[in-house]
Residue, then its C-alpha position, 0 to 999 in steps of 0.5 A: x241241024x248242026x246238033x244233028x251233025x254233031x249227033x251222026x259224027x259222035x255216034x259214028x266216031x263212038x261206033x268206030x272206037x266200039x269196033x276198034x276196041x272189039x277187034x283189040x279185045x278179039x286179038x288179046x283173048x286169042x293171043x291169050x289162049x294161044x300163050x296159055x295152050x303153048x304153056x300148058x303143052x310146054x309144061x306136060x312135056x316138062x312133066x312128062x321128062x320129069x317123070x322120066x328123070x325120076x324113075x331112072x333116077x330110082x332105078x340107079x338109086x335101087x341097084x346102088x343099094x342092091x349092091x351096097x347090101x351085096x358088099x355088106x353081106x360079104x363084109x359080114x360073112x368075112x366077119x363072122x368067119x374070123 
């Protein structure tokens, strides 16, 4: 009768940790996915300035050079005239 007491507390105290350790592991993996979804959207919009960044960056570098070009085009004519 006792083992059979000792048998019923164990196997409630085993189900209670089951279930604790389902809710921990629930909690984990949904504050996983939450941290990840965050990060990954965080990352896409860093991206996406990035690449802002990027093309108007180029788009200084490409009307510096224009007007580099300009400049030597006019330092040549003035060369070539004397």
């Amino acid at each position: 009768m006792a083992t059979k007491a000792k048998q019923t507390r164990i196997e409630k105290a085993a189900t209670n940790v089951l279930g604790m350790a389902t809710k921990a592991n629930n909690f984990a993996l949904s504050t996983t996915e939450k941290v990840f979804d965050t990060s990954f959207n965080m990352a896409h919009k860093s991206l996406d300035l990035t690449s802002k960044v990027v093309k108007k960056g180029l788009d200084i570098t490409a009307t510096q050079q224009d007007l580099m070009f300009d400049v030597l085009n006019g330092v040549k004519k003035r060369i070539i005239k004397n």
